[in-house]
C-alpha positions as CSV (number, residue, x, y, z in Angstrom):
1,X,42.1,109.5,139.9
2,X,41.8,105.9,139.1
3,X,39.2,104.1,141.2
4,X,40.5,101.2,143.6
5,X,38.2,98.6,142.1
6,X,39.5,99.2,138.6
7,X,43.4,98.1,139.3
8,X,42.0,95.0,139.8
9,X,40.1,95.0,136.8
10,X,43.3,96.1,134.7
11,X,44.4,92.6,135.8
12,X,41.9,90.8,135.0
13,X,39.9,90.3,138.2
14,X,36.2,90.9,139.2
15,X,35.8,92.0,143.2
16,X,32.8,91.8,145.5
17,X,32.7,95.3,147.0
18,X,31.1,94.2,150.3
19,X,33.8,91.3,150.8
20,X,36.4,93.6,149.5
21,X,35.5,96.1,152.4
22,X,35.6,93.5,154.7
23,X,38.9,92.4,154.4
24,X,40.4,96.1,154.0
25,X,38.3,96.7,158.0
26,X,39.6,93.1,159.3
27,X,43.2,92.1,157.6
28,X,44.9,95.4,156.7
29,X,46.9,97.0,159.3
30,X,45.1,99.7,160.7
31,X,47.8,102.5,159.5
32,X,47.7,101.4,155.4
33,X,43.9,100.8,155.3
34,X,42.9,104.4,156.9
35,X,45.6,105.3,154.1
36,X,44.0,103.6,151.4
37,X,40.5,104.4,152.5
38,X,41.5,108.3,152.6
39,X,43.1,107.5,149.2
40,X,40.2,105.9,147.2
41,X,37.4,107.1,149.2
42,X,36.3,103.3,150.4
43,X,33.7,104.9,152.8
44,X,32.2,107.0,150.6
45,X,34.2,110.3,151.5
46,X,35.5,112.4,148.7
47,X,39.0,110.7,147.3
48,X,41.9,112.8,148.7
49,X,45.6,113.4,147.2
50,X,48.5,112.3,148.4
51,X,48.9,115.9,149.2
52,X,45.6,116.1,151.3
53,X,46.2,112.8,153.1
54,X,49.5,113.9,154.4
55,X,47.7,117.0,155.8
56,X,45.3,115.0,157.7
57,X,47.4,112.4,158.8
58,X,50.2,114.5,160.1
59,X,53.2,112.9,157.9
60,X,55.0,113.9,154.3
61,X,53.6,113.5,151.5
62,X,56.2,110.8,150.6
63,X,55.3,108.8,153.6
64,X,51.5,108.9,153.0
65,X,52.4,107.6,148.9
66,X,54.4,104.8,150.5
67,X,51.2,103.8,152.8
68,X,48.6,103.4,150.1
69,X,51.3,101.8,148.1
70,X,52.1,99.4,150.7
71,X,47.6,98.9,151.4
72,X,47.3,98.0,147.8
73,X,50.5,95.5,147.9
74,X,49.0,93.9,150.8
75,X,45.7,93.8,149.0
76,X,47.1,91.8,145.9
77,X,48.8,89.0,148.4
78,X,46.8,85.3,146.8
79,X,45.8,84.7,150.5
80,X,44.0,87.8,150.8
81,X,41.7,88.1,147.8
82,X,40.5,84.5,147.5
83,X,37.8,84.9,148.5
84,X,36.7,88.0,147.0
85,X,37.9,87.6,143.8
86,X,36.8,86.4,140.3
87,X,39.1,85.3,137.8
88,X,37.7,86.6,134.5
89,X,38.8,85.7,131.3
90,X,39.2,87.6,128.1
């Protein structure tokens, strides 16, 4: 499973973990951030599959895809990751 932190490397962009868990606890609706924290294991749990999240969330496994997918959108947004991004050039 691909690790949270490198999407954002794949596009070019350094994050500070501690702000980075800041914003997913203070900005992110509650629903897609327990999603994406299930997903990528952002506390330190094991990472789950879309199969095991749906389990423990109660919902299909379609629903819980569309979640984490929506989390990470809302992660991207410029007004989000200012601050805990790094632009880094090749």
């Amino acid at each position: 499973m691909t690790n949270l932190f490198d999407i954002f490397s794949d596009v070019g962009w350094q994050v500070d973990r501690d702000k980075f868990w800041l914003i997913v606890e203070t900005e992110l609706p509650k629903t897609p951030a327990q999603f994406l924290t299930d997903r990528y294991s952002l506390d330190g749990s094991v990472a789950a599959t879309y199969k095991e999240i749906a389990e423990m969330r109660g919902v299909s496994l379609e629903r819980a895809r569309q979640n984490v997918s929506k989390a990470t959108r809302l992660l991207y947004h410029p007004a989000r990751t200012r601050n805990v991004r790094i632009k880094v050039t090749p």
